[in-house]
N, C-alpha and C positions, 0 to 999 in steps of 0.2 A: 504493500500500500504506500501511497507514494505521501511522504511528510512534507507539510507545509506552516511555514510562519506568516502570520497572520498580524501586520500592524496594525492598529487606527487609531487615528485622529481621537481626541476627545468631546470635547465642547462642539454643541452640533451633530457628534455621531456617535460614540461610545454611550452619550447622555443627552437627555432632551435639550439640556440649558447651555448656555455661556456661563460658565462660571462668575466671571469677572462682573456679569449684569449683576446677578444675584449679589457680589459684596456690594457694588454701585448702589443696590435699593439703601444698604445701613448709613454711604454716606449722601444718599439723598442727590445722587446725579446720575441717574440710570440713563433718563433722557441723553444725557453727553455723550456717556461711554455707550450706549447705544448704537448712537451716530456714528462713532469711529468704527467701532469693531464690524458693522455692517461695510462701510467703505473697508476697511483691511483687507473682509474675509471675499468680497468682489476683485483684488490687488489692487485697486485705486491709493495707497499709502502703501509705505514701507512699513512691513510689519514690525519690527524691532521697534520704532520709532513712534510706531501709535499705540503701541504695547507699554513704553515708558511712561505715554503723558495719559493712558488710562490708568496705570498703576497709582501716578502722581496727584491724581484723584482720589484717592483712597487713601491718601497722608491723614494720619489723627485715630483713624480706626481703632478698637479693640482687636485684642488676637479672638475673644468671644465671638466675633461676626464670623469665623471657620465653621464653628457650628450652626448658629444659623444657618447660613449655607449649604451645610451639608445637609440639614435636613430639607430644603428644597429641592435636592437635587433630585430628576427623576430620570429613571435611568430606561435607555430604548429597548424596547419590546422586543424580544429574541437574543438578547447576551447571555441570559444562561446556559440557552441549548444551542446556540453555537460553538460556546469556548468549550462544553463540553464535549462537541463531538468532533472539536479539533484533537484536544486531548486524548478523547477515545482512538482515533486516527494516531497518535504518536507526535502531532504536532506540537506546536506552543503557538502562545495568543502576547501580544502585547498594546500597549500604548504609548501613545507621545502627543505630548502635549505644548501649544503655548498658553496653557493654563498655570495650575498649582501646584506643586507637591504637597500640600498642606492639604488640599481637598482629594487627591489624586488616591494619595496613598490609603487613607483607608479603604478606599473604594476598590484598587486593586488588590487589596491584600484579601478583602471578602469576597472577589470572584474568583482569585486563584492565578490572576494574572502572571506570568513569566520572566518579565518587563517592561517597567516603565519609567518613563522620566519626561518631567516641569520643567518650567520654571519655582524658583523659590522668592519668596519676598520677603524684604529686609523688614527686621523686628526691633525695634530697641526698649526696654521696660513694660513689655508688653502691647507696644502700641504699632503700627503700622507703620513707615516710614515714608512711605511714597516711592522707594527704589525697589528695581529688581536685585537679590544678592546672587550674585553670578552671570554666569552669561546666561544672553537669552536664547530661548527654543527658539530660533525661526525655521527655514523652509530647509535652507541647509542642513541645519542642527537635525530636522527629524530625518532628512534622508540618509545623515550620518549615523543615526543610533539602529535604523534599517537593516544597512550595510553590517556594522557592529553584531548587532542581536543574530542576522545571516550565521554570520562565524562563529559564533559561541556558540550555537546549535547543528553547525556544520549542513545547512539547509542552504543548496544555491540560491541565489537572486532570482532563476528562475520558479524557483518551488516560492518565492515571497509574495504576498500579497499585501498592498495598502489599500488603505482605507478612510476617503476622508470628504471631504465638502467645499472646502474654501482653498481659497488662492496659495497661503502656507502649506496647502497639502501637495501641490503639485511636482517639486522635486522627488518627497519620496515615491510619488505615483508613478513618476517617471522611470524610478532605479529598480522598480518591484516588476517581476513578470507579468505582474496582473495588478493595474492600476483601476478602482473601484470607485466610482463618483456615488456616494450618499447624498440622496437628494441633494445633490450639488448644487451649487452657485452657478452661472452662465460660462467663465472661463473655466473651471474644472469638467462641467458636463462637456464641453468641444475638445477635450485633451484623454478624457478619461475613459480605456478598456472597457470599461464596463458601467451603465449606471443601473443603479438601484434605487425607484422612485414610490415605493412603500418602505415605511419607517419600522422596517423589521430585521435586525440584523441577522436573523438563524437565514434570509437571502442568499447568504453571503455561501452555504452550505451546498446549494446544485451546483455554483460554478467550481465547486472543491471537488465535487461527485462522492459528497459525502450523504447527500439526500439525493432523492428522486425527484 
């Protein structure tokens, strides 16, 4: 049976929400970060750059608003019986995110996830700083950890799949043998192997020929 790694996107595909809206509601500018993360995730901005001044929006925050957060989060119809019958298959499942690790990680460690990696954001005495700490996920970043995740599970590029919706997803879509448009944006669905226009990710399992 032939194994396969399975990337995706987060925000938008892994899970119904944009993370980054959900803290936006605690500081009270959702409408802003709105704005930006729509033009990002169309590529009309530089992700890195509209990712900074939406972080920098959320200066003042408690590290408490994680949890709010997290309890909004609702998570897309068909992830369990996907990762499980990649699993069942001998594969792995991962994510990547220009999200959180703060929100990420529980969430991956309760499905069983393989791999994943955020962004993280800077905390000082518990409060939110406005900065990203470290570098950030952009488009690169994810088709590098792709690549990465490929060889640590010794699964060619062409056994890879991505998985994602917005403009940041299209390098790793590119690197994957099987590039997967999740109800995608206008520039991912013209680029993307594959779309997938119900919000059900166990989809993703006929083109595996893991389902019927």
């Amino acid at each position: 049976m032939t194994r396969f790694l399975v990337v995706l996107d987060v925000d938008s595909t892994l899970i119904e929400n944009e993370v980054i809206e959900l803290l936006a509601d605690s500081a009270g500018v959702r409408t802003h970060i709105e704005e930006i993360t729509t033009r990002a995730m169309n590529g009309e901005l530089d992700f890195e750059a509209s990712l900074r001044e939406r972080v920098a929006a959320l200066s003042g925050l408690s590290t408490s608003v994680f949890d709010s957060a997290s309890a909004a989060i609702t998570v897309t119809p068909g992830v369990p019986e996907m990762i499980a019958a990649i699993h069942d298959a001998g594969g792995a499942v991962a994510a990547v995110s220009g999200g959180f690790h703060e929100l990420l990680d529980p969430l991956a460690e309760m499905w069983g996830l393989d791999f994943w990696r955020a962004n993280r954001l800077e905390v000082s005495a518990g409060v939110l700083t406005g900065k990203v700490d470290g570098a950030v996920i952009d488009a690169a970043a994810k088709a590098a950890a792709l690549i990465e995740w490929a060889e640590a599970t010794d699964i060619p590029l062409s056994q890879c799949v991505a998985v994602g919706d917005g403009a940041n997803d299209l390098e790793m879509l590119s690197v994957a043998g099987i590039g997967v448009g999740f109800d995608p944006k206008p520039r991912v669905r013209d680029r993307a192997d594959v779309i997938i226009n119900v919000r059900d990710l166990s989809q993703i399992l006929p083109i595996l020929g893991l389902r019927g």
